[in-house]
VEXTIPA-874881 format. One line per 3 residues: number of its first residue (from 1); for each residue z, y, x of C-alpha. Coordinates in steps of 0.25 Angstrom, whole numbers, m for minus. Each point is the difference from the previous one (the first is absolute). Example, Ala and Ser with C-alpha at 12.3 -4.5 7.8 and 13.67 -1.06 7.14 Angstrom:
BEGIN
1 = 31/m18/49 ~ m2/14/6
//
This chain:
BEGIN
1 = m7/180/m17 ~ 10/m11/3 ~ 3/m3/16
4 = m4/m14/4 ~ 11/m7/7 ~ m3/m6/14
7 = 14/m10/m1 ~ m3/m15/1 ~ 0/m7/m14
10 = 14/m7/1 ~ 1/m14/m1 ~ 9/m7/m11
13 = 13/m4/7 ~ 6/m13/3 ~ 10/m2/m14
16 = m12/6/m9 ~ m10/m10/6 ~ 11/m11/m2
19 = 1/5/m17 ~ m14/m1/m1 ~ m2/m14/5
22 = 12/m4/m7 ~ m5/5/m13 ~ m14/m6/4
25 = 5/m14/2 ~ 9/1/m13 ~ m11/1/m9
28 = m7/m13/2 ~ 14/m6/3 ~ 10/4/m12
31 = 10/m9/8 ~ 0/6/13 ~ 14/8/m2
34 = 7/m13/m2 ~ m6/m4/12 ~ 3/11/8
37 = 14/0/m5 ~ 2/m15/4 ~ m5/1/15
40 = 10/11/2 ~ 13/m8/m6 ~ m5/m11/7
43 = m2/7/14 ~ 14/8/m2 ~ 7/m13/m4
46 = m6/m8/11 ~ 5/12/8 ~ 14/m2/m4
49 = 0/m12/1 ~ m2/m3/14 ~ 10/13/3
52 = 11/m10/m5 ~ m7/m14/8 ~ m1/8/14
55 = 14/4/5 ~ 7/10/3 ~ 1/m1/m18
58 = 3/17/m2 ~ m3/9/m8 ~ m10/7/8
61 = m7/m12/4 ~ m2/m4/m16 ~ m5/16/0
64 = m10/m1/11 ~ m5/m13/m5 ~ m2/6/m11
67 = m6/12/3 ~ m12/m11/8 ~ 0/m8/m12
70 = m5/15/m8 ~ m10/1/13 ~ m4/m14/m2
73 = m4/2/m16 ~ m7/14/3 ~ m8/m7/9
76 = m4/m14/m7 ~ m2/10/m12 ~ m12/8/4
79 = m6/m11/6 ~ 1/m5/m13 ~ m5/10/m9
82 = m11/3/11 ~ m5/m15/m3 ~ 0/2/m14
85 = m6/14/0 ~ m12/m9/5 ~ 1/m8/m8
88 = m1/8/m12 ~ m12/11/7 ~ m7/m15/m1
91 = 3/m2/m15 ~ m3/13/m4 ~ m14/1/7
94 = m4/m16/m4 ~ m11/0/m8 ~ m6/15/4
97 = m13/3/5 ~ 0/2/16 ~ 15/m6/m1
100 = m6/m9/11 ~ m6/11/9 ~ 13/6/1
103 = 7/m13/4 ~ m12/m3/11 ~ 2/13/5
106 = 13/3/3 ~ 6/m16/1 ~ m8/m8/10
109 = 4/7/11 ~ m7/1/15 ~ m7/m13/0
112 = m8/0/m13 ~ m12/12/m4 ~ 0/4/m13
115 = m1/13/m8 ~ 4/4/m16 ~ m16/2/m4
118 = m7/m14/m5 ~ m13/m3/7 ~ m6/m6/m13
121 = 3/6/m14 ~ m3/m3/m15 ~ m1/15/m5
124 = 2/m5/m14 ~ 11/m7/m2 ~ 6/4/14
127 = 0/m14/8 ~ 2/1/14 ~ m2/m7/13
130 = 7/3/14 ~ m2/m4/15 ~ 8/m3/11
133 = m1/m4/14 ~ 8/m6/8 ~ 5/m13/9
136 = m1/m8/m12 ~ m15/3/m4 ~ m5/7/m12
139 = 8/3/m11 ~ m7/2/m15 ~ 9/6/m8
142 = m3/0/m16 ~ 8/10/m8 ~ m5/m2/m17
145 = m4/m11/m8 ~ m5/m12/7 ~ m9/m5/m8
148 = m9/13/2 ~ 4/2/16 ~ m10/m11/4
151 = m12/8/3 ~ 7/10/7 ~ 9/m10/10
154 = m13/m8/1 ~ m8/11/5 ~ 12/5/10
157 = 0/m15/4 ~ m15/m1/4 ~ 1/15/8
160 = 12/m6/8 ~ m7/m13/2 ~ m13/8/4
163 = 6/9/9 ~ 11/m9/6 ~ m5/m15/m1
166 = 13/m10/5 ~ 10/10/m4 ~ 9/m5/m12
169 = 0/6/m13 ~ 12/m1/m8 ~ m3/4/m17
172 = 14/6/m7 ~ 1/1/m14 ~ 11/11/m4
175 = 6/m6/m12 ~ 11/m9/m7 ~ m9/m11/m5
178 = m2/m14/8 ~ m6/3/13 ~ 4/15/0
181 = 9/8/11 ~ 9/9/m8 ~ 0/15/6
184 = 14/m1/5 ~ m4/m13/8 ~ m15/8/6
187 = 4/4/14 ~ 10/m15/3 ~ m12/m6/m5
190 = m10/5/10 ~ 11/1/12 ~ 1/m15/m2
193 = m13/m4/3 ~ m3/m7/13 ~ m6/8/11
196 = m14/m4/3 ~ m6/10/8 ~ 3/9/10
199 = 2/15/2 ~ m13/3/6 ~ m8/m10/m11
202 = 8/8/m10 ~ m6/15/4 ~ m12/m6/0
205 = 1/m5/m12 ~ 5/13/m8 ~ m12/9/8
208 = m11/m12/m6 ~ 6/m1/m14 ~ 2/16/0
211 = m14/2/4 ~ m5/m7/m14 ~ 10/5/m8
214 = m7/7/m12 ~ 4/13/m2 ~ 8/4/m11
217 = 3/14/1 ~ m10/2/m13 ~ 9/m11/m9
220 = 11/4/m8 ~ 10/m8/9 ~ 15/m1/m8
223 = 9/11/6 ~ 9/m11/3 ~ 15/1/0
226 = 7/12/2 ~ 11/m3/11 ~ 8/14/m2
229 = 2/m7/m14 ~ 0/m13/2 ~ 6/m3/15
232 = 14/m3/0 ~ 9/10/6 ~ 8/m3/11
235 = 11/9/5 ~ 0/6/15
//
């Protein structure tokens, strides 16, 4: 009988965390190499260059400028590949049942309620709707074919408007058609609309509108996206 160890899992370090979101980002982004390369002659020359501008002109001071320059590209290159890394965790999940869950949930931040399960759902043919709350309002969100998400946003509509009459209700389509907010452009989208109500009116809104929320703990609700597979990795 084998002993079970008590020792913490360990954690991936720093560099290994770094090959893993490199090797992440370079798959949607075939050209990322030749990027990565430019940024750091770029930084090295612009380096250089100001070693030979600023006086005393010696070979230590080309050095050290140099060296910044090095510091300069490392830096500007994660930030990089962190912005494209998003980028493409938002191409890969487009299009996926509960792609907009996950970006609700984890994307809105502090000043927006909102959760990764629909509060209305087609269990055929897996179209979805989702809530949130905040200073904006009421925010619809339909994820599937808009032609047959009608009766689900207009049901959610008429339970918001029951429960919280005044309060504004915005309707998003997720999409690329005419109309339609792209998943990549979801949580900009909402975060840019007007605040309309307060911080109390909002509370009370999410306890009203949570009260009438049918239950959907029976319904085969989409699994969603998977963010250990999906989220893009960014080192520590």
């Amino acid at each position: 009988m084998s002993g079970r160890t008590t020792a913490p899992e360990k954690r991936p370090n720093f560099f290994r965390q770094l090959r893993t979101l490199y090797t992440f980002t370079q798959k949607a982004f075939r050209w990322l190499p030749w990027l990565l390369a430019g940024i750091f002659i770029l930084s090295i020359g612009a380096g250089v260059a100001v070693g030979f501008l600023i006086p005393p002109v010696a070979w230590w001071s080309i050095l050290l400028w140099a060296v910044t320059g090095l510091m300069l590209g490392i830096l500007i290159s994660l930030m990089t590949m962190t912005r494209l890394s998003t980028s493409a965790m938002y191409k890969q999940i487009d299009g996926m049942p509960g792609a907009a869950g996950h970006v609700l949930s984890t994307s809105l931040g502090r000043n927006w309620t909102a959760n990764d399960t629909p509060v209305g759902i087609n269990p055929k043919t897996q179209d979805a709707v989702y809530r949130v709350v905040g200073r904006g309002g009421v925010v619809i969100v339909a994820e599937g074919a808009r032609g047959r998400l009608t009766r689900l946003v207009n049901d959610e509509r008429s339970k918001v408007q029951r429960v919280a009459s005044g309060v504004p209700v915005t309707v998003i389509y997720i999409g690329h058609g005419e109309g339609d907010v792209s998943i990549d452009k979801l949580a900009s989208t909402i975060k840019a609309l007007p605040k309309k109500i307060d911080r109390a009116t909002q509370s009370a809104v999410i306890k009203r509108v949570d009260s009438v929320s049918q239950s959907l703990a029976s319904l085969p609700i989409p699994k969603g996206i998977d963010p250990t597979k999906v989220r893009a990795p960014r080192p520590r």
